[in-house]
C-alpha positions as CSV (number, residue, x, y, z in Angstrom):
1,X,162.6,250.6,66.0
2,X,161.2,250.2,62.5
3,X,164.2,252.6,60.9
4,X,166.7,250.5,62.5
5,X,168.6,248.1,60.6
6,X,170.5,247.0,63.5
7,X,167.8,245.7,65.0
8,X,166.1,244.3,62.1
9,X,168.8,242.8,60.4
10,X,170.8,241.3,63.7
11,X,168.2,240.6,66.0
12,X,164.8,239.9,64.6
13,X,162.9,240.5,61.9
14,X,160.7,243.6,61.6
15,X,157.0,241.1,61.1
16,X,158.4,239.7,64.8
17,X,158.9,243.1,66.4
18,X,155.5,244.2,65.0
19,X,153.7,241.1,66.2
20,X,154.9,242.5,69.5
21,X,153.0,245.1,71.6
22,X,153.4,248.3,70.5
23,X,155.6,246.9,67.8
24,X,154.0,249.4,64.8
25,X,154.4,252.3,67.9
26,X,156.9,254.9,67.4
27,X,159.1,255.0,70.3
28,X,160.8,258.0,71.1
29,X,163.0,259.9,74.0
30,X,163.3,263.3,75.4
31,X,166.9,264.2,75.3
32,X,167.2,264.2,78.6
33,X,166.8,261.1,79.9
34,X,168.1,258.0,81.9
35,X,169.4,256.0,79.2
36,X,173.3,255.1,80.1
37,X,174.5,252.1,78.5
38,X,173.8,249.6,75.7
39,X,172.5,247.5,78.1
40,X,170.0,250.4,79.3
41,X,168.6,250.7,75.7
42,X,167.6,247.0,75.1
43,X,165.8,246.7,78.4
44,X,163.7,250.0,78.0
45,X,163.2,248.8,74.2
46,X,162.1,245.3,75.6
47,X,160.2,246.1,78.3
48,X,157.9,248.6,76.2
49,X,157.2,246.1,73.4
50,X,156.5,243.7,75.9
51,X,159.2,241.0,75.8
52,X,162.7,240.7,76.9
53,X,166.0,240.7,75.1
54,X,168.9,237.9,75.2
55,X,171.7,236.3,73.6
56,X,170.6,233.1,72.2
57,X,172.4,230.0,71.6
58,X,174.3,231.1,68.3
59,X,175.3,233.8,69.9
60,X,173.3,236.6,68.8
61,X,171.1,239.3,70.0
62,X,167.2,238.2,70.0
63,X,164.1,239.6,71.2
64,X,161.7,237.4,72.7
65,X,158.0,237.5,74.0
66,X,156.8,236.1,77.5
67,X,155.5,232.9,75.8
68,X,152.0,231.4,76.3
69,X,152.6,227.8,74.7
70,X,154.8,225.4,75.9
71,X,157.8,224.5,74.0
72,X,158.5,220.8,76.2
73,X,157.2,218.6,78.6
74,X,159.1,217.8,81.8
75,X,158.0,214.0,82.7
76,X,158.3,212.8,86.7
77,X,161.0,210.4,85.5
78,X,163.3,213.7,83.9
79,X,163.0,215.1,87.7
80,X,165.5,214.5,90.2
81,X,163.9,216.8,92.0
82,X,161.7,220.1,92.4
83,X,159.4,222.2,94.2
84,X,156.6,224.0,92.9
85,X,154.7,226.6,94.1
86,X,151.1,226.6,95.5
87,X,149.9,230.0,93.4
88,X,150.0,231.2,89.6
89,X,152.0,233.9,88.2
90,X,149.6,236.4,86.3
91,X,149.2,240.1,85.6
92,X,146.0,241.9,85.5
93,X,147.7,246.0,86.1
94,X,150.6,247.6,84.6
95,X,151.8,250.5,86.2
96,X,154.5,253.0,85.2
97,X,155.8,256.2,86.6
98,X,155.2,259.1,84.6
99,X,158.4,261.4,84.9
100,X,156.6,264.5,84.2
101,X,154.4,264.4,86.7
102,X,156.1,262.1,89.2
103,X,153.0,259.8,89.5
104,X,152.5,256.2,89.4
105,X,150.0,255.4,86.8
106,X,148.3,252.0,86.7
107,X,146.4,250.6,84.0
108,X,144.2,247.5,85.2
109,X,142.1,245.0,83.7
110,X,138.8,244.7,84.5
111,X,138.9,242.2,87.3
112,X,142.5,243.3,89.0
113,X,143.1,240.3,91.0
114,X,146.6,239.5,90.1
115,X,150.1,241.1,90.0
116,X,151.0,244.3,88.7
117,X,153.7,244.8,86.9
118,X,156.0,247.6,87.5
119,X,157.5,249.4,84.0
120,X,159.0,252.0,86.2
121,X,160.6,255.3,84.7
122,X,160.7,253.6,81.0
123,X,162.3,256.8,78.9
124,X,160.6,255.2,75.8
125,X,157.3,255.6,77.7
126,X,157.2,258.7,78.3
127,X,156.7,261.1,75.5
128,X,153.0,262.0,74.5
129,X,150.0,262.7,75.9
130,X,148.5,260.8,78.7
131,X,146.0,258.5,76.2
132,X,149.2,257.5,74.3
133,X,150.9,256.5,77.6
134,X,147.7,254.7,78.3
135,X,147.4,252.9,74.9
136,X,151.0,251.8,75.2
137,X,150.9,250.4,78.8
138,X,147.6,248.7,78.0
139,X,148.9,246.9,74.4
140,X,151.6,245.4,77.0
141,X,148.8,244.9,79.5
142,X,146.8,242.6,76.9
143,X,149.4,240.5,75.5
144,X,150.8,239.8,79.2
145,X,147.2,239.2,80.7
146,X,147.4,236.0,79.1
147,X,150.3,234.6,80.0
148,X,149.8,232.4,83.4
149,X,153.3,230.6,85.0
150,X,153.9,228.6,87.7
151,X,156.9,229.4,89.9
152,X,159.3,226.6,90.9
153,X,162.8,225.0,91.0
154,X,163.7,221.8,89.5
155,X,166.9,219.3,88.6
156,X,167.0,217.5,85.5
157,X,168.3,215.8,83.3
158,X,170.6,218.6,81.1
159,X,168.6,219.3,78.4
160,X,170.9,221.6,75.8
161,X,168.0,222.3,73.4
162,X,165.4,224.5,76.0
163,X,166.3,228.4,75.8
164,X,165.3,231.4,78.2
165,X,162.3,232.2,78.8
166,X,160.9,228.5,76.9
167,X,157.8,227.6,78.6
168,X,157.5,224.1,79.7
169,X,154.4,221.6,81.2
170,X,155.4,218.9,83.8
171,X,153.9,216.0,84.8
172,X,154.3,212.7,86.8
173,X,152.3,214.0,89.7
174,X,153.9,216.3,91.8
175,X,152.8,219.1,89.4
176,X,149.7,220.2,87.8
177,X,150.2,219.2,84.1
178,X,148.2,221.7,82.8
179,X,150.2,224.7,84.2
180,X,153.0,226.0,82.6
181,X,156.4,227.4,84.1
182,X,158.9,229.8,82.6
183,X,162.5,229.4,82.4
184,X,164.6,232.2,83.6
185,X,167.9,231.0,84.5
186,X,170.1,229.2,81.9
187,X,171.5,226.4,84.0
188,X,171.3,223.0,84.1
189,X,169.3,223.5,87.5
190,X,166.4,224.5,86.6
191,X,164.5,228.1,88.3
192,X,161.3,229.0,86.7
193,X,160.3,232.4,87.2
194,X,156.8,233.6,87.3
């Protein structure tokens, strides 16, 4: 990623993809691998520094983080209406499958008591020894273990300034105000993902 200027200079800039996990990692492939598209690329280069990439609202290419703070809040009156649901989305294990040995490999917090999240056959997470698979998985581990969302599904009022994956509050009662919710889907119907 870092001798990229593509990336650097179209996307992002290199201080954002190094505040990301593994972001001062070298990532690298064995030739033989399951990359197929453009499209394959950004998600296994997302996915192992821990974020997601999309096409923002000028138009261009940007890699984003799962965020933590919320960008908006949703007030009851903004609502027409929406259903939330009764459990938080967090992570606590990471698993991945390791392609040599054709295990599934979690990596686990201390307490496990929440979702795990599945990297699959990530060609970018495979080359190395077995403590550099485990550092990688974990530095994605960390910076997702604090990330907590709310799923739900809400209409509003169109509102042409929130972004994928913006995080929002809501309140006015039917929702806890202090959770926070993800956005997903760009659509004037709102589904929050967890």
């Amino acid at each position: 990623m870092k001798g990229s200027g593509y990336v650097s200079a179209q996307c992002c800039g290199s201080a954002e993809i190094e505040g990301m996990p593994n972001g001062r990692e070298m990532l690298s492939i064995y030739p033989e691998n399951d990359i197929g598209t453009y499209r394959d690329v950004l998600f296994f280069v997302g996915q192992g520094l821990g974020g997601f990439f999309c096409i923002n609202r000028m138009g261009r290419l940007e890699l984003r983080k799962y965020g933590a703070e919320p960008v908006t809040e949703v007030q009851g009156r903004h609502r027409f209406s929406s259903s939330f649901s009764d459990f938080i989305t967090r992570y606590t294990v990471v698993s991945s499958t390791n392609l040599r040995t054709q295990t599934v490999e979690y990596y686990a917090l201390e307490t496990d008591d929440g979702l795990t999240m599945n990297l699959g056959v990530n060609p970018l997470l495979q080359f190395g020894l077995e403590e550099t698979r485990r550092q990688l998985c974990g530095n994605i581990l960390d910076d997702l273990s604090v990330v907590n969302y709310v799923p739900f599904d809400s209409s509003t009022i169109g509102n042409p300034a929130l972004d994928l994956g913006d995080v929002l509050t809501f309140s006015g009662g039917q929702a806890d105000g202090e959770q926070m919710a993800w956005r997903c889907l760009p659509a004037w119907t709102i589904t929050m993902c967890g």
